[in-house]
C-alpha positions in Angstrom: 65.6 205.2 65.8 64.5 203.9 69.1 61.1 202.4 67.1 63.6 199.7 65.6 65.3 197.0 66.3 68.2 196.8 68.2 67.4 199.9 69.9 63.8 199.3 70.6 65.3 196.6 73.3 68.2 199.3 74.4 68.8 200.4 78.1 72.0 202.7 77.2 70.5 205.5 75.3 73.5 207.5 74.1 72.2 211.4 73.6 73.9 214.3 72.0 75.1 217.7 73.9 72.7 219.0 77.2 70.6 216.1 77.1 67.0 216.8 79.0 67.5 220.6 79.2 63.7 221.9 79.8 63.0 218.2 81.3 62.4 218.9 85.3 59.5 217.2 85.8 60.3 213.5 86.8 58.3 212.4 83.8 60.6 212.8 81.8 63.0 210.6 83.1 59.8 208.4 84.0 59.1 207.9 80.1 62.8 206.5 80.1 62.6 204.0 82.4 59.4 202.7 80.9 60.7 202.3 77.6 63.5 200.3 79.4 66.7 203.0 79.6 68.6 202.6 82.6 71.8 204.6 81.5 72.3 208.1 79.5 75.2 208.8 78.3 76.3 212.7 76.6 78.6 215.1 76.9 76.0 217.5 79.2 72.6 217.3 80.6 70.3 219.4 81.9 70.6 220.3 85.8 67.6 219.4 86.9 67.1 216.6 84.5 70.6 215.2 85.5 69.4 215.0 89.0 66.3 213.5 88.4 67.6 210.6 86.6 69.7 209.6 89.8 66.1 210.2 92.1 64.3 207.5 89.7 67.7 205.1 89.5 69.2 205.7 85.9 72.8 206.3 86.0 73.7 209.7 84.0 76.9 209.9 82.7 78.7 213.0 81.2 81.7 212.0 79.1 83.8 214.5 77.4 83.5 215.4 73.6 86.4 212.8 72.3 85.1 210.1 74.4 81.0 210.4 73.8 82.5 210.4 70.1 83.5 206.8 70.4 81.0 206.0 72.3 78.0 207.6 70.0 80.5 205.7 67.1 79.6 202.6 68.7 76.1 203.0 69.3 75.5 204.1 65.3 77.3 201.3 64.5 74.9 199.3 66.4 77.5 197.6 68.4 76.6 196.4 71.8 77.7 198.7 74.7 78.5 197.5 78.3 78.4 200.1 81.3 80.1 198.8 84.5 79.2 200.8 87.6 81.1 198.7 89.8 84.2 199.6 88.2 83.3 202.7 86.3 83.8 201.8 82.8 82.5 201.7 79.5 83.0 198.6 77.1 83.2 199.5 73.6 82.9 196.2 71.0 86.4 196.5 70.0 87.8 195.7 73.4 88.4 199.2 74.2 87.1 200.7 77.9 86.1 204.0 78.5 86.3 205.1 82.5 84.1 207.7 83.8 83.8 209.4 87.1 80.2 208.9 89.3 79.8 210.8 92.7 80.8 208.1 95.2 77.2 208.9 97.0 75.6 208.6 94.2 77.2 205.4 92.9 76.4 203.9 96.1 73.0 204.6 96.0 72.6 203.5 92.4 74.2 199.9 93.1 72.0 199.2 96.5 69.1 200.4 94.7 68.5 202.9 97.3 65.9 206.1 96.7 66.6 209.3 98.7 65.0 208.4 101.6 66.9 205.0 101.6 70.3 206.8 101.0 69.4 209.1 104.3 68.7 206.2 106.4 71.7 204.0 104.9 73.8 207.0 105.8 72.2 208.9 108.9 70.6 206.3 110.8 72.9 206.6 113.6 72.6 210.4 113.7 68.9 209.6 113.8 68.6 206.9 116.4 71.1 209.6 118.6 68.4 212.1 117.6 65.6 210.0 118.4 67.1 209.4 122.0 67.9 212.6 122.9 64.5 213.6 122.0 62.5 211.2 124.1 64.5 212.2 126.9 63.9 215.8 127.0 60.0 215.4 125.7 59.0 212.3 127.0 55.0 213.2 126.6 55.6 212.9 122.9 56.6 209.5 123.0 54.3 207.2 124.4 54.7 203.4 124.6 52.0 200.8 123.9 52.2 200.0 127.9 51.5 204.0 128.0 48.9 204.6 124.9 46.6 201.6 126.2 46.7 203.3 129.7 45.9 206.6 128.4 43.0 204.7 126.1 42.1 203.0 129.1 41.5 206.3 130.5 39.7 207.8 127.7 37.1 204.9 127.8 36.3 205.1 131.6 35.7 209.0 131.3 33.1 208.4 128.1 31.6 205.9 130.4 30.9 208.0 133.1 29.2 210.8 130.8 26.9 208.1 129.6 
C-alpha cells in the first residue's frame, strides 16, 4: 500500500497491534525515516523498537483499541491525518480530535530536535558545569590551559633539543 499514491508521500504510518516487535536494531526505524515516516501510530509497539523511534526523532504513539479504530478508519479511507505534538492531538478529516499522552521528556526532546546527547546537555548542563568545577579543583593536573599546555610543549621541545 505504501508503493501508491497517497501513501507513497505519507509521514504518519498508521500500523496495526505491537508494531516493530523483533525490530531493535535502529535500522529499522532508519528505513522509516528514509521513506519519509515521521509518526507511528498503533495500539502497541515493540519495546525496543518504541524506544528507538524516539532515539532517531519519530514520534510513536500508542492509542487504545477504540481510538487507533478511527484513526486506522481514516487512514483506509485515505483521508489526510494531522498529528499535533504541541498540543497532543490527532485531527481526523471530519473535524474530530483524538488526544494522546507523550512523556513530557520525550516530547520535549522531539519538538527541539534534540538527540540523547542534546537532551542530557539541555537538561544536565548545570549539573555538569558544577561537576566540571569541582573536578578541576581537586585534580588540577588533568586540566591544563592553553597558557599551561604550550608551557609544558615548550618544555618538551627544549628537552628533545638537548638530546640532539
Amino acid at each position: 500500500m505504501l508503493d501508491r499514491p497517497p501513501f507513497d508521500k505519507a509521514q504518519i504510518l498508521v500500523a496495526g497491534r505491537n508494531f516493530g516487535c523483533g525490530s531493535s536494531r535502529e535500522q529499522a526505524v532508519w528505513a522509516l525515516t528514509d521513506f519519509g515516516i515521521r509518526c507511528v501510530i498503533a495500539p502497541s509497539f515493540g519495546e525496543i523498537f518504541f524506544a528507538n523511534c524516539f532515539r532517531n526523532g519519530v514520534l510513536a504513539l500508542r492509542l487504545a483499541d477504540d481510538l487507533h479504530g478511527l484513526v486506522m478508519s481514516a487512514a483506509l479511507m485515505e483521508s489526510p491525518l494531522t498529528v499535533d505534538l504541541e498540543s497532543q492531538t490527532i485531527q481526523l478529516p471530519a473535524g474530530e480530535s483524538v488526544a494522546f499522552r507523550v512523556d513530557p521528556h520525550l516530547r520535549r526532546a522531539l519538538l527541539l530536535g534534540l538527540d540523547q546527547i542534546g537532551s542530557i546537555l539541555a537538561d544536565d548542563m548545570a549539573d555538569i558545569v558544577s561537576f566540571e568545577r569541582r573536578h578541576q579543583i581537586a585534580e588540577p593536573w588533568l586540566h591544563l590551559t592553553s597558557e599551561k599546555f604550550g608551557k609544558l610543549a615548550g618544555a618538551g621541545r627544549r628537552r628533545q633539543g638537548s638530546e640532539e
